[in-house]
N, C-alpha and C positions, 0 to 999 in steps of 0.2 A: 446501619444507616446513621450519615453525620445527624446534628441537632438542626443544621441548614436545611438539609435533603426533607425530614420529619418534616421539617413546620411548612416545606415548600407541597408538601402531600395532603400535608391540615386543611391548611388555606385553599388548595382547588377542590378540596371537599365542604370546604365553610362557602366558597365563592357558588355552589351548586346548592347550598342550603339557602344561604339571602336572597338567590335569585328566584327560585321556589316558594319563598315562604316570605318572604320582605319587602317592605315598601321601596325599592329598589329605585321607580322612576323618578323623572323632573318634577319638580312642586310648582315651580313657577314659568318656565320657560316650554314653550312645545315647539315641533318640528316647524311649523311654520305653514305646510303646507295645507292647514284648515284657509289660509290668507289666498289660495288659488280655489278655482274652479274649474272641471274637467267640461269644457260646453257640451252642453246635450242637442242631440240631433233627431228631431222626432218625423223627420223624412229620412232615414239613413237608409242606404242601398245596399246594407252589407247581407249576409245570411251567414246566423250566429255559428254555426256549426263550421264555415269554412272561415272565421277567423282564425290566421297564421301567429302565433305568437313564438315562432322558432326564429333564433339569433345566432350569432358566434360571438363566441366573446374567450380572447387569444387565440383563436386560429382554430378552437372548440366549439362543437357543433351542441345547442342546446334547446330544447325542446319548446321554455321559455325562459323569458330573463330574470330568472331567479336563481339564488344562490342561497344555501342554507349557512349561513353565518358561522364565523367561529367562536366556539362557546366551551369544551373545556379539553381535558387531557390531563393522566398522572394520576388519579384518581380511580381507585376500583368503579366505579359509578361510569366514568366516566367513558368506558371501553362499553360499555351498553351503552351509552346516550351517543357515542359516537356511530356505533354499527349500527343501528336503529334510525339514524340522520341516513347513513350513508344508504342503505338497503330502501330509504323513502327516496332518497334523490337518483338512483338509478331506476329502480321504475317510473318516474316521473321523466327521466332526460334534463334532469337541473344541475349543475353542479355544487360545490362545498368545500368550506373553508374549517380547518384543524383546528382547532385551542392551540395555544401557545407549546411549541416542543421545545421549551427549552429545559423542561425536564430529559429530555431525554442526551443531552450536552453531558451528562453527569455520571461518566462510568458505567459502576454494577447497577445501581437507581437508574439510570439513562436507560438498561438493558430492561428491567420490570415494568418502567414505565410505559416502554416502546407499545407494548403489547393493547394499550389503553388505545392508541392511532392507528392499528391497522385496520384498518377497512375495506383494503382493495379485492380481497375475498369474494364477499357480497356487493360491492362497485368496481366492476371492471371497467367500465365506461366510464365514469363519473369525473369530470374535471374539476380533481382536487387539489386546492393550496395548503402547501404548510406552513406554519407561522411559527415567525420569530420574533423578539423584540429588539426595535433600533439600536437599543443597550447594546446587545450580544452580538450585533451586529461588527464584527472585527475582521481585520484580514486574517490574524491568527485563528479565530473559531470557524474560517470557510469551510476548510474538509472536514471539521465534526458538522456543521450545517448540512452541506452537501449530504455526507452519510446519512443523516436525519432524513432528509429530503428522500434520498434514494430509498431507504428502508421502507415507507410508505409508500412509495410509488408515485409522488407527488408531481405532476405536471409543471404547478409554479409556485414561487414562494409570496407570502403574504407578511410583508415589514410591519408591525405596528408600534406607530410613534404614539407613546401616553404619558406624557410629562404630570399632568396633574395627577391621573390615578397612580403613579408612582410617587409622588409627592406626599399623599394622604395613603401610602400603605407603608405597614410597619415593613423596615429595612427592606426598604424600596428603592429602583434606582436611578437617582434622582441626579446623576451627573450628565448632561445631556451636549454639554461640552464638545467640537470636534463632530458632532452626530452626523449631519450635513455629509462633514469631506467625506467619513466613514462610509456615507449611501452612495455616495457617488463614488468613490475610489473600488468598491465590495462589487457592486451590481454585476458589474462583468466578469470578475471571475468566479463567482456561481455556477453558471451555465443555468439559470434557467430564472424565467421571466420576472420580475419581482413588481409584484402590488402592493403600494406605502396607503395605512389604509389608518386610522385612529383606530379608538375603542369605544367612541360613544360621544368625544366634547366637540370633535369638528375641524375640517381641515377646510379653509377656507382662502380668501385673497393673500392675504400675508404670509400663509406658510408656499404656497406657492409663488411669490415672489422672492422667498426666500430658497425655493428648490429652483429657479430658473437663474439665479444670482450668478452663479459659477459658470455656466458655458450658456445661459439665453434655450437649455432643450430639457426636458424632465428626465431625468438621471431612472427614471423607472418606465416601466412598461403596461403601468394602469393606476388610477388612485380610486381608495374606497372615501369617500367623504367622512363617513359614523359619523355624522350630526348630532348634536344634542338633540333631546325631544322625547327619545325612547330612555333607554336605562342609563342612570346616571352611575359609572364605576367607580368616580368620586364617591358617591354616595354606597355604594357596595361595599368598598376596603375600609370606609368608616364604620359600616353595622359589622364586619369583621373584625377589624382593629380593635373598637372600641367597644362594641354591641350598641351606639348609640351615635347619630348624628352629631360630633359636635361643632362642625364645621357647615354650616346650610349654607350661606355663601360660595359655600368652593363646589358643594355639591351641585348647585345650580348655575354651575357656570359653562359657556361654550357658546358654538356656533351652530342656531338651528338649521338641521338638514336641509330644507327649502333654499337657504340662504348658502350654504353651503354648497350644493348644485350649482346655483345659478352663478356664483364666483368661481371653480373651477372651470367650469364650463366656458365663461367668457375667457379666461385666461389662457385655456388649453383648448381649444376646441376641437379639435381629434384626438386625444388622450383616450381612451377606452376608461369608463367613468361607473363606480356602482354606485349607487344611492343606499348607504343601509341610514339607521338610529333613529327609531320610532315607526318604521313600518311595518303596521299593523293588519295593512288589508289591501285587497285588490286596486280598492280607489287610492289608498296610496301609493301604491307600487305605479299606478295611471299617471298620474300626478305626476311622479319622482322620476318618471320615466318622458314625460309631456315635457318636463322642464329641461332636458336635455341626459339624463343618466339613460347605461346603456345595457344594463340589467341593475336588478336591485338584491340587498341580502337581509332575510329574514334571522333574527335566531333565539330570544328571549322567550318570544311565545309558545317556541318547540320547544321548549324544555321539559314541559310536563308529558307532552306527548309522547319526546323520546325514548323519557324513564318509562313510559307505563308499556311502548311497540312501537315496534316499525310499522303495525300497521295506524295506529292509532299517529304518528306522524306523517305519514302516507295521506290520509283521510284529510288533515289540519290542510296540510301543503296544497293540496285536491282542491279543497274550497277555496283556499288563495286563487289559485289559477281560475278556476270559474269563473271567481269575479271580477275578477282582472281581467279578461273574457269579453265577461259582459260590459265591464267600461268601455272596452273598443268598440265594440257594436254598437252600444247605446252614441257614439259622439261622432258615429261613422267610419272609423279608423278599420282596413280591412289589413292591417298589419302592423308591425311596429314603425315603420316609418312612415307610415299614414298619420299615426299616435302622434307623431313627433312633431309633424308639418300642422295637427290640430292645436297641439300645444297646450297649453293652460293659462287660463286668464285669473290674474288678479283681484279680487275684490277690494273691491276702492269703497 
């Protein structure tokens, strides 16, 4: 194993300890969406039992609009935290998003790593994305992507742009140069759907003015917002890097998810749209989803459950969905598009 391959095995072993065990989140900045309010409806006509919270989301039939985030890959640990995600969201009817493969780009390491991402064993059903970053994103790395992609079984690819957490990680890649033409010129020859999604700081009015710049239509086939709010990866690659913060400014910086929503959403207004980065609970998933998102993705908080069962993820995911449940019925919403037309109000 090169010294590159090694330290690239460390690190998604060190990135599952910080996240575990470390002060991880925003310090000063949150998602936003404490600033809405889900109305409550204390004449609702609904009966809790027959609220639908089943969606599609890609042409994917999903039970509800949840998605278990992507969180690692490459990693011994990481082929348990993954089948234990994956075996939670096929009993549930959710789908899930891979940790980054571009471990597996890398040869004989490419070929050991592989084994950490399979999951379709235990999710035959499950609509899963594999993930790549904008970096690697070339036309010369297509057929090793593509092979990536097929080798899991992957439905659609999840792009993620992370300028800053590549910024603040050692021998990170920080030329983002060209990134743009690259998304746009790659997309299609994939053959299969691509979701430009952050890692956590927010993709907001501006980057979307800058993804319509080229032809005036979105070069992709869904955006993940990752808002700031929930885990800051700024803030992660620095307790890695350096075991210590020294950067708290960069750590706290981004677009809260709330905020984030609501500016894609005006700009795209039919783009298939997920709300992750700080949601925590039912009522925010209510929320993220009132404000125009059209499923949401959980993944920080499964991580302890992952490592300890599938069932013990299973369970976590369980109570999401409940409450998220019970927010519809409680504000009248006998569906998700009921949800949607309820909306969420501001607090002024």
């Amino acid at each position: 194993m090169t010294a590159e391959r090694a330290e690239l095995t460390v690190r998604k072993r060190r990135h599952i300890d910080v996240c575990l065990d470390g002060d991880v989140g925003y310090q000063n900045l949150t998602t936003g969406l404490e600033h809405y309010r889900l109305p409550y409806n204390a004449l609702t006509q609904t009966n809790l039992d027959d609220i639908d919270l089943s969606t599609e989301f890609l042409g994917a039939p999903l039970r509800a609009p949840i998605l278990v985030g992507a969180m690692t890959g490459g990693a011994q640990l990481s082929g348990t935290i993954n089948r234990n995600l994956a075996t939670a969201a096929q009993r549930l009817g959710l789908g899930m998003m891979l940790g980054s493969q571009r471990v597996m780009l890398n040869g004989v390491f490419g070929e050991r790593a592989a084994a950490s991402f399979a999951v379709r064993d235990v999710a035959p059903d499950v609509l899963l994305f594999g993930n790549i970053g904008l970096s690697q994103l070339t036309k010369d790395a297509v057929p090793d992507i593509v092979d990536a992609l097929d080798r899991v079984g992957a439905n659609a690819l999840a792009v993620h742009t992370n300028p800053l957490q590549e910024a603040v990680q050692h021998n990170g890649d920080t030329d983002f140069a060209g990134s743009l033409d690259r998304l746009h010129d790659v997309t299609d020859l994939l053959g299969y759907p691509v979701l430009l999604k952050e890692v956590g700081h927010g993709i907001g009015a501006t980057a979307v003015a800058e993804l319509l710049a080229r032809t005036g239509e979105p070069s992709v086939a869904a955006i993940d917002v990752a808002g700031a709010g929930g885990t800051s990866w700024s803030r992660v690659e620095q307790l890695v890097r350096y075991g210590e913060v020294r950067h708290p400014d960069l750590a706290d910086w981004g677009i809260p998810t709330a905020q984030a929503i609501t500016e894609v959403r005006a700009a795209l207004p039919a783009i298939p749209l997920v709300a992750s980065g700080g949601i925590r609970t039912g009522m925010d998933a209510a929320k993220a989803l009132a404000l125009g998102a059209d499923v949401v993705a959980v993944a920080r908080p499964l991580l302890a459950p992952a490592i300890e069962s599938a069932d013990a993820a299973t369970v976590w995911l369980q109570r999401f969905i409940d409450e998220l449940r019970i927010c519809l019925h409680g504000c009248g919403a006998v569906d998700l598009r009921a949800l949607r037309d309820v909306g969420a109000t501001p607090i002024s």
